[in-house]
N, C-alpha and C positions, 0 to 999 in steps of 0.2 A: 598345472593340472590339464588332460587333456580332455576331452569329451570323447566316447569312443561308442559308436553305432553298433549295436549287437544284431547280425543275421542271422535266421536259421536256416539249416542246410541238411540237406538230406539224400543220399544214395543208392542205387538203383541195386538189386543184391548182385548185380555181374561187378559192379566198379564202375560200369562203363559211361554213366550219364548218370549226375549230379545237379538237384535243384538250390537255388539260395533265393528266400524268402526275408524281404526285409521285413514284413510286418503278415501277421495272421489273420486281423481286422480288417473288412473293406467295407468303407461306410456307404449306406445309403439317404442320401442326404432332400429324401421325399420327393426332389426332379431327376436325380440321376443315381447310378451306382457305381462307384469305383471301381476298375477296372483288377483283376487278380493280376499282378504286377511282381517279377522276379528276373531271374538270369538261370540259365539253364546253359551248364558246359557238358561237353560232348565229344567223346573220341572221334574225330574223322575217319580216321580207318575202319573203325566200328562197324561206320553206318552202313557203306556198300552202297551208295546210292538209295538207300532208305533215307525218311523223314519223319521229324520230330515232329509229335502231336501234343495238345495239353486239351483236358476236356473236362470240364465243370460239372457232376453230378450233386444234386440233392438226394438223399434218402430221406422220406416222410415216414415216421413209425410212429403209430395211433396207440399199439398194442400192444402184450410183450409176447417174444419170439416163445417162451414154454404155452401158451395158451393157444396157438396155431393146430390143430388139427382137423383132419379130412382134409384138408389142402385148403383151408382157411387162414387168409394171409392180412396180418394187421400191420406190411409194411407196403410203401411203392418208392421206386425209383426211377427219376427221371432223371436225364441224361441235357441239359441246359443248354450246353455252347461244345463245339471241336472246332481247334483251330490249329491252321498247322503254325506252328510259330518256329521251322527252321526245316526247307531254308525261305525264308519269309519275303515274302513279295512286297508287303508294305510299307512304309516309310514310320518307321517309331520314333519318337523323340522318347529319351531314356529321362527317368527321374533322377535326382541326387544321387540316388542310393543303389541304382543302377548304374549308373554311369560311373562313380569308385569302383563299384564291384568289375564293370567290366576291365578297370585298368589292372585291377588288382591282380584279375583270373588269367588275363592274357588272351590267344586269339581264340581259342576254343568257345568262348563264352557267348553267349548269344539272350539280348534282353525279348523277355517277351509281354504282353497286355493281352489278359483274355478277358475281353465284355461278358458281364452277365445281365440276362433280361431285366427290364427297371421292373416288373412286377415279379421276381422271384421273392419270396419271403424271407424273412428273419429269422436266425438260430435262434435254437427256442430248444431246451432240456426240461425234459418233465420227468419229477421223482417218481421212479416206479413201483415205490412201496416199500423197494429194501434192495440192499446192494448189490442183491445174486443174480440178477438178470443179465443174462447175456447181452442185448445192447440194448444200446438207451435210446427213451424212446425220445421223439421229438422231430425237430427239421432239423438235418447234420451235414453239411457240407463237404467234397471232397472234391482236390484238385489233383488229376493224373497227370502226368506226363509220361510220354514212351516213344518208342524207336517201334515202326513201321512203313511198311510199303504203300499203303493207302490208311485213307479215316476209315473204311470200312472194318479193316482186319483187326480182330482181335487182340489186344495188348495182353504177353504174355507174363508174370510178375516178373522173372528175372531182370527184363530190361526196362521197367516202366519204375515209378515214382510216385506215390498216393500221398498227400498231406492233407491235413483236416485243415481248412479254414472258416472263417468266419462272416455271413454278413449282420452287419451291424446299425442301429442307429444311433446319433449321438443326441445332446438336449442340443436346440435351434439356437445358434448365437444372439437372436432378440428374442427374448424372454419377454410376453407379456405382460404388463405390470398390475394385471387385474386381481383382485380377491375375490375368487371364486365362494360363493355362499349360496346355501339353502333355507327355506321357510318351511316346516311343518308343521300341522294340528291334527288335534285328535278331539273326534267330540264321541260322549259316555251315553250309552245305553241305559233311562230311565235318570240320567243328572243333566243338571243343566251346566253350561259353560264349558268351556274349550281351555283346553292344554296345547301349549305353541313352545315349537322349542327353535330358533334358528343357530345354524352352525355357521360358522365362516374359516378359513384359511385364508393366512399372510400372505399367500402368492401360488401359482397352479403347477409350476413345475419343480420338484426335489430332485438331489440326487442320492444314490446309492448310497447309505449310512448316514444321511440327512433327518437330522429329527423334525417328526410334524408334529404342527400345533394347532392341532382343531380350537378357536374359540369355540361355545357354546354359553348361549344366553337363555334359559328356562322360563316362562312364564306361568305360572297355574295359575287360570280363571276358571278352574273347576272346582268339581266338590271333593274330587279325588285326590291320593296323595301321590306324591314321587318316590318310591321305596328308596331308589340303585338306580346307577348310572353306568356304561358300559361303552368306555369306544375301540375298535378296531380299524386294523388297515387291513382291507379285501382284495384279492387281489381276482381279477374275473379271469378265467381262460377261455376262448374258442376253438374248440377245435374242427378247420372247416371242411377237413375230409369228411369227417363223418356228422358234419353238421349237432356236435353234442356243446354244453356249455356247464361251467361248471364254477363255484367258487370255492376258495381256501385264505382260511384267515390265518396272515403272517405277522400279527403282531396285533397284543389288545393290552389293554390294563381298567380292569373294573376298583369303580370307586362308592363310597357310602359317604363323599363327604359332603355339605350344607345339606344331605336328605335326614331324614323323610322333609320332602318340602311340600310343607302345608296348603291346603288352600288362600287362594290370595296372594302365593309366596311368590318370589324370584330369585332366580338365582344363576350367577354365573363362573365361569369356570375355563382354564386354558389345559388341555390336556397336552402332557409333553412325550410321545411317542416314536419308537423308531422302529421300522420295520427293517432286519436284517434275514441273510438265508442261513443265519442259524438257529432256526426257525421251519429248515426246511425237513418235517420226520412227515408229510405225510403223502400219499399219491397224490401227484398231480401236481405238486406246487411246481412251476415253472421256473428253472432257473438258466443263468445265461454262461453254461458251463458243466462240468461231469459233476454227479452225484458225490465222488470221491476227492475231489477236487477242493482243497480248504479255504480257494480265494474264489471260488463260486457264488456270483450275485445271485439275486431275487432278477426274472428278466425283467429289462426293460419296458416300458407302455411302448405301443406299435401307434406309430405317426403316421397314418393314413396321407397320403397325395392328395395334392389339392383339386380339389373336384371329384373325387373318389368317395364312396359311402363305405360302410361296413363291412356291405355285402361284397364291395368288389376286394375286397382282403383275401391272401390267399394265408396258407399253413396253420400258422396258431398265430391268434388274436391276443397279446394281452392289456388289462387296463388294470387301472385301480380305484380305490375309494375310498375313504374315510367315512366309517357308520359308526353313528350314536345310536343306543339305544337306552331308554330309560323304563323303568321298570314301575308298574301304576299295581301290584300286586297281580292276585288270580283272577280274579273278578274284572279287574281295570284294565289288562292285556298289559301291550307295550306300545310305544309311539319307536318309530324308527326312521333315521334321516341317514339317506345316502348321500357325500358329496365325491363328485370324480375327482381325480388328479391324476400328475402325471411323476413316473419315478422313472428317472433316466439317468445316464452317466453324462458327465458335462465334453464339449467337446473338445477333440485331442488338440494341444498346446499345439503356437503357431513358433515358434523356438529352432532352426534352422542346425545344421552340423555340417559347420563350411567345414571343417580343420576333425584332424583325429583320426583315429587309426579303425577298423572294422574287426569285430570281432567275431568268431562263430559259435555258434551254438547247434546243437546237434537239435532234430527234431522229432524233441520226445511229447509234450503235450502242448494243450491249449490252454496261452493265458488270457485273462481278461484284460480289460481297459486299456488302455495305449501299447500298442505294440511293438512300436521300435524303440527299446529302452536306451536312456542315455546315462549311462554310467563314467563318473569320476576314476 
């Protein structure tokens, strides 16, 4: 059996310049950001003493493109990073997976690294309610490449190169071993004694298809009763363009069991939940991929840098939480306990591909989680 490294590759509509992509994913690992890393081959006669550019845009869309009128615009585009990467003045040292491909491609090929700024944000897709929207909204990444006479001049499609990519964060290789937990009470208008419910979780960070399991320990030292019980996974959104915040719940299971619990009572319980993005029917849910897309996560929680607050977060923010809510009737309200956590993808396998042949793949869309696949 061999292991064989699958690229994607893509070309220019003339013929004439051809990009190969080992991986779609560049992680941001909360001190730095992985560099957009590929090989770009190139007619020399082509060029005419022109030069190859590649240039990092984000698109930001808050809004969808049919609600845009009077010349009210719910997208922006920034333009990140150009650099010329051929013929390149700088000294690169090529990856694994560059360095095959250059042997492979011959002398035409030329490996490039385009930095992107450590505070650019994270892909981020939000449901737009329904699948007719022209594009989706969220942070969306795109890597150009093209044949011109300067960075100023305009790339025109024939000879340039668009692929979507990705930044990404992965879960931190140390995991803290803490169990994150909350205490709440609730005290009753004209009764005496207090209702305490505390929740806890086994550990703060899941991954993607990871079931949680809120403990929750009930105490009634009230006069009131516990009708229903109710937990959910929350998932918070920010969105910091326009400073809006918003929540959608991707996964709940209400339960009636040891209730009604009496006064004096106690009562505990493990709730066994899993929040998936098949789940995802309603605006806004954030996911880390296209709306049509079947292997489409819930996104990621957003790992702030260290020394960083909230506020200094750019694009969409997301987090999540685990709420209980228990139900005291109409009269009695409800007590409600948020706890955070964190839903991430584990990070990509350290698993090397000395040996093997390279394969291509054409570059139709974006997948998730590990992107240089290794197939048998």
């Amino acid at each position: 059996m061999v292991n064989a490294v699958k690229v994607f590759k893509k070309t220019a509509p003339n013929g004439k310049i051809t990009v190969y992509l080992g991986r779609r994913d560049f992680v941001d690992n909360t001190s730095s950001t992985e560099p957009v890393d590929g090989v770009v081959v190139v007619d020399n006669d082509y060029l005419h003493g022109r030069k190859v550019f590649a240039t990092v845009a984000v698109t930001y869309r808050f809004g969808r493109e049919e609600d845009e009128v009077m010349g009210l615009h719910f997208s922006k585009e920034l333009q990140l990073t150009c650099q010329e990467i051929f013929p390149n003045t700088k000294k690169l040292n090529p990856t694994e997976v560059q360095d095959r491909l250059l042997k492979k491609l011959g002398g035409n090929a030329y490996p490039f690294a385009v930095s992107l700024p450590d505070n650019a944000p994270c892909s981020v897709q939000l449901h737009p309610g329904s699948e007719e929207t022209a594009k989706p909204l969220g942070v969306i990444y795109e890597l150009k490449v093209y044949v011109a006479e300067s960075e100023e001049e305009k790339p025109h499609r024939r000879n340039s190169v668009t692929l979507a990519v990705r930044k990404v964060q992965y879960s931190p290789l140390e995991i803290s071993k803490r169990q994150p937990s909350t205490l709440v009470s609730k005290n009753f208008t004209f009764s005496s004694g207090t209702l305490t419910m505390e929740v806890t979780l086994d550990k703060e960070v899941y991954y993607h298809g990871e079931q949680i399991t809120p403990s929750v320990v009930i105490t009634n030292s009230s006069k009131k009763t516990v009708k229903g019980m109710k937990c959910s996974i929350v998932q918070h959104v920010e969105v910091t363009m326009t400073n809006s915040q918003f929540t959608r719940q991707v996964a709940s299971l209400q339960t009636n069991e040891g209730c009604p619990i009496q006064p004096g009572g106690r009562f505990q319980k493990t709730f066994h939940i899993t929040p998936l993005a098949s789940n995802k029917s309603r605006f806004g849910i954030a996911l880390d991929g296209k709306v049509k897309d079947t292997d489409a996560n819930l996104a990621s929680s957003t790992v702030l840098r260290e020394g960083k607050g909230p506020n200094d977060a750019l694009g969409i923010v997301v987090s999540y939480s685990a709420r209980v809510r228990l139900n005291c009737g109409a009269l009695g309200g409800e007590l409600v306990a948020d706890l955070p956590l964190k839903l991430m993808h584990p990070g990509p396998g350290s698993g090397k591909n000395e040996h093997g042949d390279i394969v291509f793949e054409d570059f139709a869309r974006l997948r998730r989680g590990v992107s240089v696949d290794n197939q048998l």
